[in-house]
C-alpha positions as CSV (number, residue, x, y, z in Angstrom):
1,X,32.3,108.8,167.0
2,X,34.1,106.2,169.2
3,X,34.2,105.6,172.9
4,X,37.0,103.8,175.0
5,X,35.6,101.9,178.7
6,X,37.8,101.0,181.1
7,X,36.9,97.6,183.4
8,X,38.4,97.0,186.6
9,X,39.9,93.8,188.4
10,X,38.0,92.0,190.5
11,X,38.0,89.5,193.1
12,X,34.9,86.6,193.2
13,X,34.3,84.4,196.0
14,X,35.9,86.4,198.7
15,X,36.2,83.4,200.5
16,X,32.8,83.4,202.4
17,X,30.7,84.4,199.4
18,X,31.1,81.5,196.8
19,X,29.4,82.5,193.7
20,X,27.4,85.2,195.9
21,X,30.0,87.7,196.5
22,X,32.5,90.0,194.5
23,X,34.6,93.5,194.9
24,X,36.4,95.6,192.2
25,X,40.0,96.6,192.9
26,X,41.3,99.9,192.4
27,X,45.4,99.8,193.0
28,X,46.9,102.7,195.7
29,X,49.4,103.7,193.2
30,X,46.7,105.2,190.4
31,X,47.4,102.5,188.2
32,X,43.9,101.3,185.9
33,X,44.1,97.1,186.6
34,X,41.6,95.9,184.3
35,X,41.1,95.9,180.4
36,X,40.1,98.8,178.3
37,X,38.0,98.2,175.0
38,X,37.7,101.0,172.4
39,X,35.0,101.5,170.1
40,X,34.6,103.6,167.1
41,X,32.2,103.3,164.1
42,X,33.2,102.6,160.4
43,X,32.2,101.7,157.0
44,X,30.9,98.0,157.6
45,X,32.3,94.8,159.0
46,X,33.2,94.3,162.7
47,X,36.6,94.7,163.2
48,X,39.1,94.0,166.6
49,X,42.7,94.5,166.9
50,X,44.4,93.8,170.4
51,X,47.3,95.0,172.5
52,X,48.7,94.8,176.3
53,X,50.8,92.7,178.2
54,X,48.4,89.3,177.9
55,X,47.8,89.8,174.2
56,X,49.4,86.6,173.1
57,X,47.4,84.4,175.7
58,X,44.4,85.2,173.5
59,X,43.0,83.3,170.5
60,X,44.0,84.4,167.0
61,X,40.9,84.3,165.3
62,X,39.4,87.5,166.2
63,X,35.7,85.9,165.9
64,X,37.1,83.6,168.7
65,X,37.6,86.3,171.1
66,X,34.9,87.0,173.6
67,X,35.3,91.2,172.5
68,X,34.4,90.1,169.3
69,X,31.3,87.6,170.2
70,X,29.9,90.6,172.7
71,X,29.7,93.2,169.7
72,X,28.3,91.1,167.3
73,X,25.7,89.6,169.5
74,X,25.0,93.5,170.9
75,X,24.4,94.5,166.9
76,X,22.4,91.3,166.5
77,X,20.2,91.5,169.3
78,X,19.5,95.2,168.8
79,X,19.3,95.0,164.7
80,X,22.0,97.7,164.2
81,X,23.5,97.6,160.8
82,X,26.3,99.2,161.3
83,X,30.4,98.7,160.5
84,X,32.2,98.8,164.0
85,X,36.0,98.8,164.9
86,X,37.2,97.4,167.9
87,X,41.0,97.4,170.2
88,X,41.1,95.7,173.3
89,X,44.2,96.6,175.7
90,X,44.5,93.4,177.8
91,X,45.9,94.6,181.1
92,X,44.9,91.6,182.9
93,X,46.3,88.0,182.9
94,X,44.0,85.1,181.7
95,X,43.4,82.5,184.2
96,X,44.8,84.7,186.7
97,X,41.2,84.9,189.1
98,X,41.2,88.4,189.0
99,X,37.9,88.7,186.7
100,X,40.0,89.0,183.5
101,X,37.4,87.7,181.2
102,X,34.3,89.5,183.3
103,X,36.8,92.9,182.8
104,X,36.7,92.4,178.3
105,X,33.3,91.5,178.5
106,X,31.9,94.5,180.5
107,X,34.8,96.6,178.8
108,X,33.3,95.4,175.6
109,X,29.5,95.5,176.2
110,X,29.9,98.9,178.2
111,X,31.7,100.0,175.0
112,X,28.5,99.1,172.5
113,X,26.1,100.1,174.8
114,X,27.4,103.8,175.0
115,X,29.0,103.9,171.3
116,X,24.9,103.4,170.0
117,X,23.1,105.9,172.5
118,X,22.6,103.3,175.5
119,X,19.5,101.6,174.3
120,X,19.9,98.6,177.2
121,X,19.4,99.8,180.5
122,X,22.1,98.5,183.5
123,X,20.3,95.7,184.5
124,X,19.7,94.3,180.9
125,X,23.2,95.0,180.2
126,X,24.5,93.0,183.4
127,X,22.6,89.7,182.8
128,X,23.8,90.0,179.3
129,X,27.3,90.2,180.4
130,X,26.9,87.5,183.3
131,X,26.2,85.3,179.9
132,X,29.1,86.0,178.0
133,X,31.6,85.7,180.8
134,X,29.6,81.9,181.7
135,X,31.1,81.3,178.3
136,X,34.7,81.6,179.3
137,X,34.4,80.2,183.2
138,X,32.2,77.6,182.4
139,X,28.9,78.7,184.4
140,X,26.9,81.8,184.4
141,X,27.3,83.9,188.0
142,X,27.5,87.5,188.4
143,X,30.6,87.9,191.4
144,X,33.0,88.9,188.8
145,X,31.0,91.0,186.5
146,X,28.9,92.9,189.0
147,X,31.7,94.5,190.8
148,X,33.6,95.3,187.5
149,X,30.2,96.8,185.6
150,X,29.2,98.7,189.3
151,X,32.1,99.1,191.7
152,X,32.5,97.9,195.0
153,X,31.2,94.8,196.9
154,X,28.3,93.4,195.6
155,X,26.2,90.8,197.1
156,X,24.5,88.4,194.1
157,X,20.5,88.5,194.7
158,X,18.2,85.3,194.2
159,X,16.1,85.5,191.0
160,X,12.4,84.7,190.6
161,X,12.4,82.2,187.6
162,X,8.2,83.7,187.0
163,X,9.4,87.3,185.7
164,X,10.2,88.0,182.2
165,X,12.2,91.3,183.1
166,X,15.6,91.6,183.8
167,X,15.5,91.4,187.8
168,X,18.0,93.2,190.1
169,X,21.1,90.8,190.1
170,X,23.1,92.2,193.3
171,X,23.0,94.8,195.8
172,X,25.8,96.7,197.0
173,X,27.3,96.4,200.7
174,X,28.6,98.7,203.3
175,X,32.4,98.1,203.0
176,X,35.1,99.0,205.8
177,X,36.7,102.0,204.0
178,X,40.3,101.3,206.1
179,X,40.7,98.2,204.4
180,X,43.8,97.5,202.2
181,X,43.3,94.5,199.9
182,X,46.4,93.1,198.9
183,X,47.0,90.8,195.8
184,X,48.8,88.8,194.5
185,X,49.2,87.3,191.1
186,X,52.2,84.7,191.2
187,X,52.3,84.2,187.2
188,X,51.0,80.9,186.9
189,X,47.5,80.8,184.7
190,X,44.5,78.2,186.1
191,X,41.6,77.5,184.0
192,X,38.1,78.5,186.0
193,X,36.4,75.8,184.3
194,X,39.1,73.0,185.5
195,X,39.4,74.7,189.2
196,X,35.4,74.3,189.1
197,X,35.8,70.8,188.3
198,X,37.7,70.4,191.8
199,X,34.6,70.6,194.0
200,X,32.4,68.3,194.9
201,X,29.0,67.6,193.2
202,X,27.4,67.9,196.7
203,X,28.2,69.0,200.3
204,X,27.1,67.7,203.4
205,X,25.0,69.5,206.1
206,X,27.2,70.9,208.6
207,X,28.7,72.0,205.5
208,X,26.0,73.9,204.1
209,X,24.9,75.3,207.6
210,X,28.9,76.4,208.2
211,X,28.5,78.0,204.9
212,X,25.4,79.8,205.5
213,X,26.2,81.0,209.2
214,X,29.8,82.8,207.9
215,X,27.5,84.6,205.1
216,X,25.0,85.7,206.8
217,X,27.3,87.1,209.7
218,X,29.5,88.6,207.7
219,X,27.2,90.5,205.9
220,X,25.3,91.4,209.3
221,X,28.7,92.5,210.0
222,X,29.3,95.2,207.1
223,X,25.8,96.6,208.5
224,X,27.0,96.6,211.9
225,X,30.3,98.1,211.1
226,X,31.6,95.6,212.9
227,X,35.2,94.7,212.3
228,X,36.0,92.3,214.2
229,X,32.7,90.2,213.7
230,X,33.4,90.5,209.2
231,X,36.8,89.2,209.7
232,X,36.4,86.4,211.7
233,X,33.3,84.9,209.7
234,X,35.6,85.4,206.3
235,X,36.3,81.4,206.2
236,X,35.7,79.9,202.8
237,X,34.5,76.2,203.7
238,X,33.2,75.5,200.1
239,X,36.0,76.0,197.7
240,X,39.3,76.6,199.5
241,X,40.0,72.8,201.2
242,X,39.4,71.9,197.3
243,X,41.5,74.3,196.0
244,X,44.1,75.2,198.1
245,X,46.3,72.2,197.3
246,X,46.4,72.7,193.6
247,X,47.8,76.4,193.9
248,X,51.2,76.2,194.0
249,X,53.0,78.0,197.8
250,X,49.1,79.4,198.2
251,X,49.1,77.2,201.5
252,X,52.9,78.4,203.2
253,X,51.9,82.0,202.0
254,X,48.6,82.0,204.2
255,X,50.7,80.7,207.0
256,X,53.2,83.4,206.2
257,X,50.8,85.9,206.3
258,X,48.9,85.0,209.2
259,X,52.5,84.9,211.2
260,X,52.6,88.5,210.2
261,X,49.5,89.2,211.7
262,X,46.9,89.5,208.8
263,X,43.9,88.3,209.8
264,X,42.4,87.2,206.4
265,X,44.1,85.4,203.4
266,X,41.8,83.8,200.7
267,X,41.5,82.9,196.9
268,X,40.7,85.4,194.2
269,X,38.3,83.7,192.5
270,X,39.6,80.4,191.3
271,X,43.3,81.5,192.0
272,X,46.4,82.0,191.9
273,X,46.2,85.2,192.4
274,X,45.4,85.4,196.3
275,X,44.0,88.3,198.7
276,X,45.0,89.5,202.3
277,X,42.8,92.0,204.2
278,X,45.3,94.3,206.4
279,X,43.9,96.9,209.0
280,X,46.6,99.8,207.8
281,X,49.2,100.8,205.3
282,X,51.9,99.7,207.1
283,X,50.9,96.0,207.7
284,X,49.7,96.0,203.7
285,X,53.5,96.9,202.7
286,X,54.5,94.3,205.5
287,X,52.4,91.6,203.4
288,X,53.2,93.2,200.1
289,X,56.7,92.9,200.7
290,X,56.6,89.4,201.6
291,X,54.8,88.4,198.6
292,X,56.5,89.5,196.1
293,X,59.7,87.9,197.2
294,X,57.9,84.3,198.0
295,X,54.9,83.8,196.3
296,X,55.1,84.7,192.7
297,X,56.8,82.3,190.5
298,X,57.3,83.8,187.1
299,X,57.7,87.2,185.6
300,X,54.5,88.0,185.0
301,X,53.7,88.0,188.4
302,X,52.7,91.0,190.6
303,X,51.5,92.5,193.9
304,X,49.5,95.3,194.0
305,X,47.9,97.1,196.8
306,X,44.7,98.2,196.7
307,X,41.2,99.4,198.7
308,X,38.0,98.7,196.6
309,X,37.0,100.5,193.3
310,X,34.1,102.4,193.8
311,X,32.9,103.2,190.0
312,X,33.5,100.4,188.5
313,X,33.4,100.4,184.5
314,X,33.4,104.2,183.4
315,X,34.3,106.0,180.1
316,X,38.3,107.2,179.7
């Protein structure tokens, strides 16, 4: 028996939702952007061999790679003696901020979970993979893995340190179905933990209140259905003045962009890859175009076009 998941991409932050906020990516062209993780039972042992384009960007000792550390702690934690074989295809970039470590982990744990008759139930399985991707970015948050394992845009839910279940981690949110999300990935790799280290240790007030007002309205606003009201409280006043500086050309592509008329350019995650909201197809292209003739800096850059992934991780 084996079973092969695919994870999408996925964008944290959003700019107003830092830590609280996160959307999967599904590309207009049909293409699968995320990682895929097959696995197939065998004699004893646990075994991974990888592939894909990012391949070499991951640590040679296969009990170093976080595919690897998800199955064993999975057969571990459920007492399954059982010999397992494992293949990753890395599709996405490491350091990229487009969820690649979330995508392997939920790739890898969605993988398990269905190879051995699903014996953890969605929730269980989300807080266990919001702990293996802390591992990589250096904290635990869900805004990454909740969109990969679920689709969509999910908001991140408080949790009530008294219950010993696995709480509801995030609830899904209305989404403006015209949107076109275009990003773009200029090449460059930034480590999550070391962008992290950017921020401050504190903010002040008007800070925090600046912070909570563009939340709150903009998720009023995806209730509302109202456009106009989501885009203009999409301001990111916790991460991006920190950030923004240490991307390279992040700061004369917003300008760019917003000469063009896009209303919205923000930071995937911890960057470089960056995100434009456009109204229509034609103004996506527009921005598309412009990108991937200024902003990306090696080969392995891209643009992609894309509206939100509604499934999330699935079975291919």
């Amino acid at each position: 028996m084996s079973v092969e998941v695919y994870a999408p991409a996925s964008m944290g932050n959003i700019s107003v939702g830092f830590d609280l906020l996160g959307a999967a990516l599904a590309p207009l062209n049909g293409e699968l952007l995320g990682d895929k993780v097959r696995a197939e039972r065998c004699a004893t042992g646990l075994h991974l061999t990888v592939s894909g384009p990012y391949a070499e960007r991951l640590p040679s000792a296969v009990e170093d790679n976080i595919v690897w550390q998800c199955a064993a702690f999975f057969l571990q934690q459920q007492g399954i003696q059982a010999g397992v074989r494992l293949h990753l295809d890395k599709q996405l970039p490491v350091g990229s901020g487009l969820g690649s470590s979330a995508s392997s982990v939920v790739a890898a744990l969605s993988a398990m979970n269905q190879l051995f008759g699903e014996p953890l139930a969605p929730q269980a399985l989300l807080h266990l993979m919001g702990r293996f991707e802390g591992q990589i970015s250096g904290a635990v948050h869900y805004d990454n893995v909740a969109p990969c394992f679920l689709g969509g845009m999910q908001l991140m839910l408080p949790q009530a340190s008294h219950h010993a279940q696995p709480q509801r981690l995030c609830e899904p949110l209305p989404l403006f179905k015209h949107w076109y999300w275009v990003v773009a990935y200029s090449g460059l790799s930034l480590s999550t933990a070391k962008m992290r280290a950017l921020l401050p240790q504190g903010y002040d007030r008007t800070t925090c209140i600046e912070f909570g007002r563009y939340l709150a309205g903009f998720i009023h606003a995806c209730y509302r259905g109202d456009e106009e009201l989501a885009l203009t409280c999409l301001k990111d006043v916790l991460a991006e003045p920190y950030r923004a500086d240490a991307i390279p050309g992040f700061t004369g592509a917003k300008a760019a962009l917003s000469a063009l008329g896009v209303d919205v350019c923000g930071i995937s995650g911890s960057g470089p890859t960056l995100f434009a909201i456009c109204r229509d197809e034609a103004q996506a292209e527009q921005a598309a175009d412009w990108l991937g003739k200024h902003y990306l800096q090696s080969e392995g850059g891209f643009v992609r076009i894309c509206q939100l992934d509604h499934q999330g991780a699935r079975v291919v």
